[in-house]
N, CA, C and O atoms as a DFTB+ gen file, in Angstrom:
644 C
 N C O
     1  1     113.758     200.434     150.380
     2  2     113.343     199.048     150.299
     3  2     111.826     199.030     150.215
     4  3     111.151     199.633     151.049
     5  1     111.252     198.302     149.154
     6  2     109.696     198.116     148.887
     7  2     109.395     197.329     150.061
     8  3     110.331     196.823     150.681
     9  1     108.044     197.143     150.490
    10  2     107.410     196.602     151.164
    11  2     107.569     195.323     151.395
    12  3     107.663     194.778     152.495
    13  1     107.604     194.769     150.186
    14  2     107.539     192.973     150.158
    15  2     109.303     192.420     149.933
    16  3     109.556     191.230     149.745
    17  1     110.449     193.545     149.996
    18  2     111.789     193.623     150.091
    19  2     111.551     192.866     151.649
    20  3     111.644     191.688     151.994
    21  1     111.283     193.828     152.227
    22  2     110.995     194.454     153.965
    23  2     110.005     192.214     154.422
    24  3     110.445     191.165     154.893
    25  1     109.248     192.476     154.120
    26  2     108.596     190.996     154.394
    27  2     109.443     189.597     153.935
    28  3     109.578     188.590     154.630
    29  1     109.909     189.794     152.740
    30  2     111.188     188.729     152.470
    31  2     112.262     188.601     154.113
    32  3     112.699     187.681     154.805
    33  1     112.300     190.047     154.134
    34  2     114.203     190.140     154.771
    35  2     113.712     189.286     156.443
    36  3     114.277     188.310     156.936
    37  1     112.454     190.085     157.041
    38  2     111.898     189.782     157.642
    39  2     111.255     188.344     158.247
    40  3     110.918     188.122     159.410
    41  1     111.193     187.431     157.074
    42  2     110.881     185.828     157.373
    43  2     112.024     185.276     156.598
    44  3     111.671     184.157     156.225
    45  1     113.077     185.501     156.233
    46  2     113.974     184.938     156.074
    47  2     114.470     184.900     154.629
    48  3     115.399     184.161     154.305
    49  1     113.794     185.766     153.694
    50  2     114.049     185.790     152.736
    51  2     115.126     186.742     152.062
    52  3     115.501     186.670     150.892
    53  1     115.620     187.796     153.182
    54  2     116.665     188.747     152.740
    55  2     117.991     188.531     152.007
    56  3     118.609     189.533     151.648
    57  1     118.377     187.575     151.809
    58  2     119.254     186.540     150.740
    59  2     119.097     186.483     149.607
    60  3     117.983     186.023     149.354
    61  1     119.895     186.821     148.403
    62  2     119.527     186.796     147.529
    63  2     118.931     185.430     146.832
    64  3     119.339     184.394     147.358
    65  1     118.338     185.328     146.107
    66  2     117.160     183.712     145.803
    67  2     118.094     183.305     144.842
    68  3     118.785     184.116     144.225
    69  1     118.164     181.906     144.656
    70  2     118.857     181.048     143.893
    71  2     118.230     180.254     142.807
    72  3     117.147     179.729     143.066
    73  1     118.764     180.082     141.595
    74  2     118.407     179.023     140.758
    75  2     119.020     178.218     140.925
    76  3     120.150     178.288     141.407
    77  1     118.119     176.637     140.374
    78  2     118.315     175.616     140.496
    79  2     120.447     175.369     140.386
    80  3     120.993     174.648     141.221
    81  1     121.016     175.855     139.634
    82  2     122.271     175.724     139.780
    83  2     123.061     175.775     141.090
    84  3     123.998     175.039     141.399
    85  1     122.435     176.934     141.925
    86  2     122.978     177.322     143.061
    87  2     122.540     176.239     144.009
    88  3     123.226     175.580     144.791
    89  1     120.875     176.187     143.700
    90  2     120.825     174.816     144.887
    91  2     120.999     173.402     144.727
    92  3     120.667     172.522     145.521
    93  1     121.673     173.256     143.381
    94  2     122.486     171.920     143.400
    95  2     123.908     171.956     143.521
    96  3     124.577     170.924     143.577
    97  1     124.444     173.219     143.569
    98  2     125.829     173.475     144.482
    99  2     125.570     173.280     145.910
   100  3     125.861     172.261     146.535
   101  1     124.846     174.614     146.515
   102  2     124.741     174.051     147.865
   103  2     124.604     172.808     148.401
   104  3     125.211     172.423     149.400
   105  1     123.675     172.045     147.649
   106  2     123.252     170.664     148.075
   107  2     124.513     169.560     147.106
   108  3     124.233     168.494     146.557
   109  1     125.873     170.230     147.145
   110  2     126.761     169.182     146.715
   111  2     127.019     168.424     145.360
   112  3     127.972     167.731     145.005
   113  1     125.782     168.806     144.680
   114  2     125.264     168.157     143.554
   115  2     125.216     168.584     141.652
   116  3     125.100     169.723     141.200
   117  1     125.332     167.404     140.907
   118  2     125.028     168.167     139.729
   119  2     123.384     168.280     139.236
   120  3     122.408     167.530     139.262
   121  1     123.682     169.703     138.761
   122  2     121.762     169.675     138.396
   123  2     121.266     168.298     137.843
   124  3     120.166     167.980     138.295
   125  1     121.804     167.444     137.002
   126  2     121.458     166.329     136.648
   127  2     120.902     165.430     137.305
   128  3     119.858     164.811     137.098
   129  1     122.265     165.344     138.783
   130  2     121.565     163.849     139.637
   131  2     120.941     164.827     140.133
   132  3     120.215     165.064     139.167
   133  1     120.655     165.590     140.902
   134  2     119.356     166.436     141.473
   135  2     118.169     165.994     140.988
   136  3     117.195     165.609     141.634
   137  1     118.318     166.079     139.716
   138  2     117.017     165.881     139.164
   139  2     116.589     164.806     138.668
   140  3     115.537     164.714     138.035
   141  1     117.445     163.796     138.935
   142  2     117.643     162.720     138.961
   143  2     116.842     161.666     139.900
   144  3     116.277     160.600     139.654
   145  1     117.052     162.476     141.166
   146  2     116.477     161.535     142.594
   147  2     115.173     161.504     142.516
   148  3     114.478     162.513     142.632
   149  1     114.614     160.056     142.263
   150  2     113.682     159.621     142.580
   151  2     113.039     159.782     143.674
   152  3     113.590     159.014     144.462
   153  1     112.204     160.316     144.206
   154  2     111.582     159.964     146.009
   155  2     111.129     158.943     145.672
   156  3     110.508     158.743     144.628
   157  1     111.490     157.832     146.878
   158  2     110.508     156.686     147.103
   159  2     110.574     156.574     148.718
   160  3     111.637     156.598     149.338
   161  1     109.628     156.482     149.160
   162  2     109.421     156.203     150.664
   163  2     108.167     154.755     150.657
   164  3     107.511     154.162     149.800
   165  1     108.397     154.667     152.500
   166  2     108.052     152.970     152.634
   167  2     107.284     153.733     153.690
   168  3     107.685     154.685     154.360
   169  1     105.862     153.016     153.715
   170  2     104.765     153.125     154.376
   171  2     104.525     152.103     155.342
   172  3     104.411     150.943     154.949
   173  1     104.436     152.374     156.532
   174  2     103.901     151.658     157.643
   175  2     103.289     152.648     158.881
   176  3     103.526     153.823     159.163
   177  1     102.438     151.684     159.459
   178  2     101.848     152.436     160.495
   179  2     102.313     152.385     162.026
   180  3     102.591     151.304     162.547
   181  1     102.379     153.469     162.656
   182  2     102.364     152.815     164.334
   183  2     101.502     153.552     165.389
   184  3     101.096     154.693     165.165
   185  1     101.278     153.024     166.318
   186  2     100.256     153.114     167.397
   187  2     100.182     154.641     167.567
   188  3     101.190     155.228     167.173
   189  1      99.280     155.344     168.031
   190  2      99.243     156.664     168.898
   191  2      98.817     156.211     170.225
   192  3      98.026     155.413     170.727
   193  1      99.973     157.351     170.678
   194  2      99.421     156.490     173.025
   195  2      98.139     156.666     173.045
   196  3      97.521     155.862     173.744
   197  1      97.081     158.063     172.092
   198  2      95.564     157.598     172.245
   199  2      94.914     156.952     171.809
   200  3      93.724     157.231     171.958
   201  1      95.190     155.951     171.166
   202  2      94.798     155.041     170.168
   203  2      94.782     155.252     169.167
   204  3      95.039     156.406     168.823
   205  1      94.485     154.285     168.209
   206  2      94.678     154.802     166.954
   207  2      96.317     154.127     166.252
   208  3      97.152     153.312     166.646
   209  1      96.171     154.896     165.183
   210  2      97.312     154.452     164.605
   211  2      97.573     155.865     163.607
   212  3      96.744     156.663     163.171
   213  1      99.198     155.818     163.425
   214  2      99.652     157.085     162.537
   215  2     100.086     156.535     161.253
   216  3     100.699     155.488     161.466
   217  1     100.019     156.817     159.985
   218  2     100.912     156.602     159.051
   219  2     101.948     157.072     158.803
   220  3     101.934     158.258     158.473
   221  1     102.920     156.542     158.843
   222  2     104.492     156.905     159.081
   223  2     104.638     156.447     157.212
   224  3     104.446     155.372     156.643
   225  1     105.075     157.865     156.663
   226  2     106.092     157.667     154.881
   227  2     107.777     158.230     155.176
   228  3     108.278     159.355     155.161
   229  1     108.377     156.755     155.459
   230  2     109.691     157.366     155.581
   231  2     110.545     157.219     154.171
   232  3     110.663     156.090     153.694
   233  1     111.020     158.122     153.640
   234  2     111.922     158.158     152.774
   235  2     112.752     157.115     152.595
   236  3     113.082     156.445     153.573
   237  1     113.193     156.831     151.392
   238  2     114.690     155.739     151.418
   239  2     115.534     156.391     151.886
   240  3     115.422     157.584     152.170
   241  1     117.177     155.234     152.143
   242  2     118.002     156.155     152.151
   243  2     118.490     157.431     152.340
   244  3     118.613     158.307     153.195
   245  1     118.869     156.999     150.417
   246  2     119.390     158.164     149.395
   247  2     118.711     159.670     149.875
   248  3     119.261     160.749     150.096
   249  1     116.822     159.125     149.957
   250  2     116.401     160.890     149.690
   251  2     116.565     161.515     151.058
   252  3     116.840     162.708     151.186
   253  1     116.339     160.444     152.387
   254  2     116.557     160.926     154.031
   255  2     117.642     161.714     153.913
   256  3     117.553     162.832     154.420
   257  1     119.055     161.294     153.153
   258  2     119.952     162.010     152.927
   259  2     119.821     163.534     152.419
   260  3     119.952     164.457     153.223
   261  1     119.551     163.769     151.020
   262  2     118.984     164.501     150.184
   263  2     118.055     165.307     151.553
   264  3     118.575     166.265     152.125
   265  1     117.017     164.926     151.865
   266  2     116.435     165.847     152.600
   267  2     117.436     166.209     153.843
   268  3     117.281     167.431     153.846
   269  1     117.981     166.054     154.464
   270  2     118.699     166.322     155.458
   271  2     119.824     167.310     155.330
   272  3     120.173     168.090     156.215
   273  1     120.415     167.180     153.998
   274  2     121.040     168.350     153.400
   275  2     120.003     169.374     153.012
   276  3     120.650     170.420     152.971
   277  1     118.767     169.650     152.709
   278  2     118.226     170.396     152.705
   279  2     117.363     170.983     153.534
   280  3     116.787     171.975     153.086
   281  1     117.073     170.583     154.802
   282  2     116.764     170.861     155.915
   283  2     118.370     172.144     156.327
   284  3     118.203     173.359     156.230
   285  1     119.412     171.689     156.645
   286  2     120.373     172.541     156.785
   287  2     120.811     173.548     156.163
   288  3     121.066     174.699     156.517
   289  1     120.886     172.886     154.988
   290  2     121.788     173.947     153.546
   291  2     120.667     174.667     153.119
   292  3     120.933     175.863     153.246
   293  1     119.665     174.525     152.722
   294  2     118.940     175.225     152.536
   295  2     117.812     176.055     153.226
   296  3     117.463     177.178     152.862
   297  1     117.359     175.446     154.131
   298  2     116.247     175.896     154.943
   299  2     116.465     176.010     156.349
   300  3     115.490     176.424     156.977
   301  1     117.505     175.747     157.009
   302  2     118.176     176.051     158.045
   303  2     118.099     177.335     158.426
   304  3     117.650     177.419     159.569
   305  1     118.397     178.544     157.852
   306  2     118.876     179.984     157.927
   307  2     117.174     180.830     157.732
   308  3     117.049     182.010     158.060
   309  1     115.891     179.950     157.120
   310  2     114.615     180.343     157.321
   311  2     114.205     180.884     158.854
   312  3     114.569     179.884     159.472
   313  1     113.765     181.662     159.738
   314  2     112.907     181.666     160.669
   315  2     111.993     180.371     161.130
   316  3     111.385     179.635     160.354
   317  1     112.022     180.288     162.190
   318  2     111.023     179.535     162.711
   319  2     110.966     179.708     163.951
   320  3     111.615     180.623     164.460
   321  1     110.115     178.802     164.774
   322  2     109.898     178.496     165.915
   323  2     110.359     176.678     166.725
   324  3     111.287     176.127     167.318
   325  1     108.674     176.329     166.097
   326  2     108.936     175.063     166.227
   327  2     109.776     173.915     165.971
   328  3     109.868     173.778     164.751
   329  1     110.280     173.232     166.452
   330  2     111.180     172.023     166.259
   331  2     112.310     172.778     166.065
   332  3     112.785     172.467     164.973
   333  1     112.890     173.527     166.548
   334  2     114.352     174.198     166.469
   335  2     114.602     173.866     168.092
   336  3     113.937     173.979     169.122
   337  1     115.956     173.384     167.728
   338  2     117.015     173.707     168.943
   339  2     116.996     174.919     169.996
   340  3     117.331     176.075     169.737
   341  1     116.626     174.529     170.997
   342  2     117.150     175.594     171.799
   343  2     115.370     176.224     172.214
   344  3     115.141     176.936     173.192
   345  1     114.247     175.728     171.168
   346  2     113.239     176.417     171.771
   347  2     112.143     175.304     172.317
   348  3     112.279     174.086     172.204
   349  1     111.321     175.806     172.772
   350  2     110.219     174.811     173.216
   351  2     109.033     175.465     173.637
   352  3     108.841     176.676     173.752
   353  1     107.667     173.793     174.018
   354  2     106.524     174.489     174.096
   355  2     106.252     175.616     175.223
   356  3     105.186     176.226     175.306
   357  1     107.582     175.847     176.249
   358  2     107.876     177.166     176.930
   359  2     107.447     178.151     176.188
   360  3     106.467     178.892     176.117
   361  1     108.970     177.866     175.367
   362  2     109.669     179.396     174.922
   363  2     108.345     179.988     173.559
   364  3     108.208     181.102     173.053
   365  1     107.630     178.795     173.346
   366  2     106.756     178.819     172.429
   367  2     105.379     179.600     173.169
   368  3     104.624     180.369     172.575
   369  1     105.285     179.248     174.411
   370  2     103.826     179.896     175.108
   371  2     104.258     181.241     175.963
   372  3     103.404     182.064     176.291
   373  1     105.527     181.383     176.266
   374  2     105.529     182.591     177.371
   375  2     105.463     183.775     176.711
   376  3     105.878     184.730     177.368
   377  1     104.884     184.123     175.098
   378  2     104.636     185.854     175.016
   379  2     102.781     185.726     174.955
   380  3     101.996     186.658     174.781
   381  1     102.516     184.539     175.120
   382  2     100.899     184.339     175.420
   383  2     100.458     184.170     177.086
   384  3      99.275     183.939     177.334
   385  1     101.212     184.265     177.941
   386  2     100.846     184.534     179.561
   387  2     100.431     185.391     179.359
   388  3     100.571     186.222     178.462
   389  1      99.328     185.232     180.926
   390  2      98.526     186.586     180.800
   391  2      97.561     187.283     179.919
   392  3      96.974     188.328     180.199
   393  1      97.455     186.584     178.801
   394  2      96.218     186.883     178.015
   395  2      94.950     186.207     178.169
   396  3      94.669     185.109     178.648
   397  1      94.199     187.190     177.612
   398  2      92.455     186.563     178.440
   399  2      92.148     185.384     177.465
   400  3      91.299     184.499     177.578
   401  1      92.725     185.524     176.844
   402  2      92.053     184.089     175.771
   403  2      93.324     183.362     175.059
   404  3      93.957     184.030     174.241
   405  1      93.735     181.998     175.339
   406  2      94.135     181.258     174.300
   407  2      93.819     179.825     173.944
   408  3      93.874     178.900     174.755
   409  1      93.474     179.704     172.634
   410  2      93.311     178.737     172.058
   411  2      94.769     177.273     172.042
   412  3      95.870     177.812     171.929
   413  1      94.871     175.719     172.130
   414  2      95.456     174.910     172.405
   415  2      94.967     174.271     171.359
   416  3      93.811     173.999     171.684
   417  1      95.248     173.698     169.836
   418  2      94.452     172.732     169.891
   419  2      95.316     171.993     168.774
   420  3      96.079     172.558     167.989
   421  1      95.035     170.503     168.852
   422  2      95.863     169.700     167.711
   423  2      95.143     169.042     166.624
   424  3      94.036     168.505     166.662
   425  1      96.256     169.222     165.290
   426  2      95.272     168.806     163.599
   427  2      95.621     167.911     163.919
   428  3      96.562     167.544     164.622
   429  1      94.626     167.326     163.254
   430  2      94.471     166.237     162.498
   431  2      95.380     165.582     161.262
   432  3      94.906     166.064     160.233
   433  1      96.271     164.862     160.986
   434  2      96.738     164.477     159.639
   435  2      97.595     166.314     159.386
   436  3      97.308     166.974     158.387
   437  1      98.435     166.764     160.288
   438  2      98.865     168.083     160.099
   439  2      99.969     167.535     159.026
   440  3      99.677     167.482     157.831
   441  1     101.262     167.126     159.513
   442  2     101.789     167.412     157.896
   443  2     101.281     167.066     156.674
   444  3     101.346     167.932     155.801
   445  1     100.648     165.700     156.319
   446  2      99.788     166.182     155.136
   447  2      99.094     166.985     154.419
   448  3      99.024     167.201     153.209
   449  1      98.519     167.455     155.459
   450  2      96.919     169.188     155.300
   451  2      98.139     170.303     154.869
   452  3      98.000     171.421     154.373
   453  1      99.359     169.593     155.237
   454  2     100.346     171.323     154.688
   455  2     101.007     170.800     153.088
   456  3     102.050     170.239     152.753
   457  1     100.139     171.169     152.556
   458  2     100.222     170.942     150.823
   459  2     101.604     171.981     150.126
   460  3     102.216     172.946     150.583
   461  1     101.690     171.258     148.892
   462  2     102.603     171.191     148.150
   463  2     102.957     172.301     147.501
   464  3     104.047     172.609     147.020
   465  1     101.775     172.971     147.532
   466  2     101.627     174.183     146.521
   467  2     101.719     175.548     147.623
   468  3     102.078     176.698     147.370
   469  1     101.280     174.985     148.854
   470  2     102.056     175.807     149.848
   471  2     103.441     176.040     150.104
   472  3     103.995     177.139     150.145
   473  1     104.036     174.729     150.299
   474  2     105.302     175.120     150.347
   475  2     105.993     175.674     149.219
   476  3     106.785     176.612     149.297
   477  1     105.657     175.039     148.111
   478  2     106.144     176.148     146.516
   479  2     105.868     177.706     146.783
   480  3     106.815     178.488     146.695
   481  1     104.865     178.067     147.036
   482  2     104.883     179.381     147.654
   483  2     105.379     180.189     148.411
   484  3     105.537     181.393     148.209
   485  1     105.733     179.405     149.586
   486  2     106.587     179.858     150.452
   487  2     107.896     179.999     149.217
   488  3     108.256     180.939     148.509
   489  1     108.277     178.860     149.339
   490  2     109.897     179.182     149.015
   491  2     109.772     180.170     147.884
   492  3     110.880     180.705     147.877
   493  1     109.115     180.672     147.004
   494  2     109.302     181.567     145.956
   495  2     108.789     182.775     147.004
   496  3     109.404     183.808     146.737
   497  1     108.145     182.901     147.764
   498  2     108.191     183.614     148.655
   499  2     109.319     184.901     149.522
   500  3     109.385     186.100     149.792
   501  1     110.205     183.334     149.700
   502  2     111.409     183.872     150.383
   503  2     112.255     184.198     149.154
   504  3     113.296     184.724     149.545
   505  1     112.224     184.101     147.896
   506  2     113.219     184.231     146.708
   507  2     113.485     183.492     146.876
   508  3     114.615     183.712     147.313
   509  1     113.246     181.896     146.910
   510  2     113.999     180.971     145.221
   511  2     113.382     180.970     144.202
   512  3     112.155     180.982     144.300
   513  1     113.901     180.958     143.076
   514  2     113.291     180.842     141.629
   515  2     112.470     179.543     141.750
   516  3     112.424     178.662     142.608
   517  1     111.797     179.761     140.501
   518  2     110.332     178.602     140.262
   519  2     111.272     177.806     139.715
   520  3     110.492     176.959     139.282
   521  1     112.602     177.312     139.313
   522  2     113.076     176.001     139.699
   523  2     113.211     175.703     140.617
   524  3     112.431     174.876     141.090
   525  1     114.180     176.167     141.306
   526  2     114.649     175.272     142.820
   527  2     113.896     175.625     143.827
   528  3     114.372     175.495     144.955
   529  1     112.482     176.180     143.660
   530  2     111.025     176.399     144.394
   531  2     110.313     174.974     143.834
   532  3     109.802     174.263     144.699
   533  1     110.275     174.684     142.937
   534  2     109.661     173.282     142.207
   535  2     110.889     172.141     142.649
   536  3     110.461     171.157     143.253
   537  1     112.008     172.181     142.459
   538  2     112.658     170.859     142.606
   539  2     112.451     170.847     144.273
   540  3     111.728     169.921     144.640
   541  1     112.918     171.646     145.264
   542  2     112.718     171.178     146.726
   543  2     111.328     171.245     147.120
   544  3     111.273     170.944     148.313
   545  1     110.001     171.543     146.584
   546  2     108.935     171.079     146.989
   547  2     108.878     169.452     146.241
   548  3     108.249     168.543     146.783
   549  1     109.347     169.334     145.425
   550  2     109.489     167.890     144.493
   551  2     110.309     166.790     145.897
   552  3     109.770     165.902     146.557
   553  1     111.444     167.192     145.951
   554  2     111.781     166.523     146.768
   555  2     111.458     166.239     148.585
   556  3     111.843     165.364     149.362
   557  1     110.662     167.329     148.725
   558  2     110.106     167.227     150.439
   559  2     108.800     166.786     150.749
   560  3     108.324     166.427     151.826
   561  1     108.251     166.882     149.510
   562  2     106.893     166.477     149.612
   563  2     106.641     164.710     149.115
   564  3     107.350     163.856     148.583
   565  1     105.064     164.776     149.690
   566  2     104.512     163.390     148.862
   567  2     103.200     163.535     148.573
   568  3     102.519     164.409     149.110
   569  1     102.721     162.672     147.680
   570  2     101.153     162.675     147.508
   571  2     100.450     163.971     147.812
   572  3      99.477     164.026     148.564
   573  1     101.063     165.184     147.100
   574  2     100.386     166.724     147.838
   575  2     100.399     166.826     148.957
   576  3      99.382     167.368     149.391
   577  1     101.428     166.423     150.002
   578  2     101.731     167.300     150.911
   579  2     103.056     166.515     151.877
   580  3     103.602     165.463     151.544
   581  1     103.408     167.380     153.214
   582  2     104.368     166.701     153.410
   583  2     104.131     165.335     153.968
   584  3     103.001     165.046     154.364
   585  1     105.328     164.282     154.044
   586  2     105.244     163.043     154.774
   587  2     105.492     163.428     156.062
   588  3     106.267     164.323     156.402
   589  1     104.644     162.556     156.961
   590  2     105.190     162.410     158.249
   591  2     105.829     161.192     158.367
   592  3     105.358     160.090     158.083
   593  1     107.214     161.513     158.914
   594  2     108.633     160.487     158.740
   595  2     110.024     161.069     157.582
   596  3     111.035     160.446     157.258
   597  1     109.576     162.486     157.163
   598  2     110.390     162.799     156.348
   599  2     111.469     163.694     157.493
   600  3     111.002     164.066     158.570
   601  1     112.954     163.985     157.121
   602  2     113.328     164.800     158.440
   603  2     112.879     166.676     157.898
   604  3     112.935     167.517     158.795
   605  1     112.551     167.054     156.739
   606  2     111.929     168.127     155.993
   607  2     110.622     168.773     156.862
   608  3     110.398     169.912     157.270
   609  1     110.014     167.749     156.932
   610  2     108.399     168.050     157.558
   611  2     108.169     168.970     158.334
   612  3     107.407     169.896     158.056
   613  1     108.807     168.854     159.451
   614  2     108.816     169.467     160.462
   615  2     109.246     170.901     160.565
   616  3     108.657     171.662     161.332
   617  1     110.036     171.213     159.982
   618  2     110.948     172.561     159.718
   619  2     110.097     173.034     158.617
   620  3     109.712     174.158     158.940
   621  1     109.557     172.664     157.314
   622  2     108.676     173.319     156.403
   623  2     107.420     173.480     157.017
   624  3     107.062     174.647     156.860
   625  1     106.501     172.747     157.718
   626  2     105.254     172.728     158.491
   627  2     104.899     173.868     159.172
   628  3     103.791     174.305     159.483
   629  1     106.348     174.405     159.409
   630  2     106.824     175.435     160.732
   631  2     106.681     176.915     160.082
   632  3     106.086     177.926     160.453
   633  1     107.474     176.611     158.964
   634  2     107.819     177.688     158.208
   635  2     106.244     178.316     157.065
   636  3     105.844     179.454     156.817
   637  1     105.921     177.432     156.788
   638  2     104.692     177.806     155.572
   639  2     103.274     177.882     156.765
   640  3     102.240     178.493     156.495
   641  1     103.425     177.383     157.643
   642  2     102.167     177.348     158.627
   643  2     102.092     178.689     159.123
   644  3     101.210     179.003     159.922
């Protein structure tokens, strides 16, 4: 096994990679309406307990759907940490006890700053083809990068960060 075999298998890419056909099977679908779905999301803001205010882009519907099958069916079986079941900012800090130095600190506008062309990377990364690497950054993203309010965000943020 080459090196970058070994780094695939390793972050979750040991699966063989799919074209767009495969991930409009998995995701239930014909390549057509796949490519079909419009994203449209609805913009509003709400408070932060430190003041301030967040911009919330929640998806319609249709795509909350669409993304939610692809949060599972597709990106489910990726590695991660954060925002998974079963772990937390525990299970997230206890192999950093005991070290002389750690850094704490929170972005600014973080799912946005995690751009589009990142996550395209990633996923061709892990082996999907530069279709269904282009159609699910098409569909998880907005305005170059992710929405916060999408259910995608969080699990890609995790994964390409």
């Amino acid at each position: 096994m080459g090196i970058w075999a070994g780094v695939r298998r390793l972050f979750g890419g040991g699966r063989p990679g799919y074209e767009i056909e495969q991930l409009a099977e998995r995701l239930e679908m014909a390549v057509e309406d796949l490519r079909g779905v419009e994203p449209r999301y609805r913009s509003f803001t709400v408070p932060k307990r430190a003041g301030g205010t967040r911009t919330i882009h929640a998806p319609d519907d249709e795509l909350k759907l669409l993304q939610r099958r692809i949060l599972y069916r597709v990106l489910g079986g990726l590695r991660a940490h954060a925002f998974e079941g079963g772990r937390s900012i525990v299970s997230n800090a206890r192999p950093h006890t005991n070290k002389r130095v750690v850094i704490s600190l929170d972005l600014r506008d973080f799912f946005p700053s995690t751009e589009a062309r990142r996550v395209r990377s990633y996923l061709r990364f892990v082996g999907r083809s530069r279709a269904a690497a282009g159609e699910i950054t098409r569909l998880t993203t907005w305005e170059g990068g992710l929405p916060q309010g999408a259910p995608t965000s969080p699990r890609l943020s995790n994964l390409v960060g």
